[in-house]
N, C-alpha and C positions, 0 to 999 in steps of 0.2 A: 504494500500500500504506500502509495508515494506522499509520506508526509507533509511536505513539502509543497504539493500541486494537490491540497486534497479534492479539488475538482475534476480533477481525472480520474477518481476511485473508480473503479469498476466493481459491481458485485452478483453474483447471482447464484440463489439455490432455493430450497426446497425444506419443510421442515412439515415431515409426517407424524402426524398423532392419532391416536387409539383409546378409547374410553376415557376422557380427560372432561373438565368441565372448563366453560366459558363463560365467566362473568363479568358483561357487560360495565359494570358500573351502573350509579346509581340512579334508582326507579328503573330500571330494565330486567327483565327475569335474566334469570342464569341456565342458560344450557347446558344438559346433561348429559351424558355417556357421548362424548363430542368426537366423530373420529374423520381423518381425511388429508389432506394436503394443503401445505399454503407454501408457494412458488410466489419468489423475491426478486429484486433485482434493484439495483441504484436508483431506477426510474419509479418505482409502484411494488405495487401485491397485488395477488390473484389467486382465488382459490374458485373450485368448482365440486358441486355434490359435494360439501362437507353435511353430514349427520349428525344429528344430535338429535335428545329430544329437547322439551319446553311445556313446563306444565305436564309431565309424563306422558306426553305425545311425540309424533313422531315427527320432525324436520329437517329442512336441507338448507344448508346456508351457501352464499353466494359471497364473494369478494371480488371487485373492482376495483382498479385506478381511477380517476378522471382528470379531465383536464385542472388545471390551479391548484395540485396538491389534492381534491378531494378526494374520499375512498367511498365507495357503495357498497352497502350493504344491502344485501335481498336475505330472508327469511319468508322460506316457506311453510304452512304446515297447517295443520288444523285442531282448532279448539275449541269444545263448546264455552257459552257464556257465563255458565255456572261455575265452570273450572277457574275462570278470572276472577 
């Protein structure tokens, strides 16, 4: 990594996980038994069919770059109203 130019870093990989939880932060539920891939690089993140559940239901998360630095998040999945 070139100290020196840290604008030239280059980076890319991949960090797989298996039954793990994902909490959000605060007022958001925490997703459970969370398993899948999140693929990195200097530029963004991207992950695709990551699973978990939410509320002991079954979902699938999404990760996105976009443009100005944002990230997208998608959560799929379903719950009924009493569960909430």
């Amino acid at each position: 990594m070139p100290l020196r130019r840290v604008a030239d870093t280059t980076v890319k990989g991949s960090y797989q996980f298996s039954a793990n939880r994902i909490d959000p932060g605060t007022n958001l539920p925490t997703l459970g038994n969370a398993s899948g891939q999140i693929d990195f690089t200097e530029n963004g993140v991207s992950a695709k069919q990551v699973r978990a559940t939410i509320f002991d239901q079954p979902a699938e998360l999404g990760i996105a770059s976009e443009a100005a630095g944002r990230v997208r998040v998608d959560l799929r999945g379903r719950v009924n109203a009493q569960t909430i």
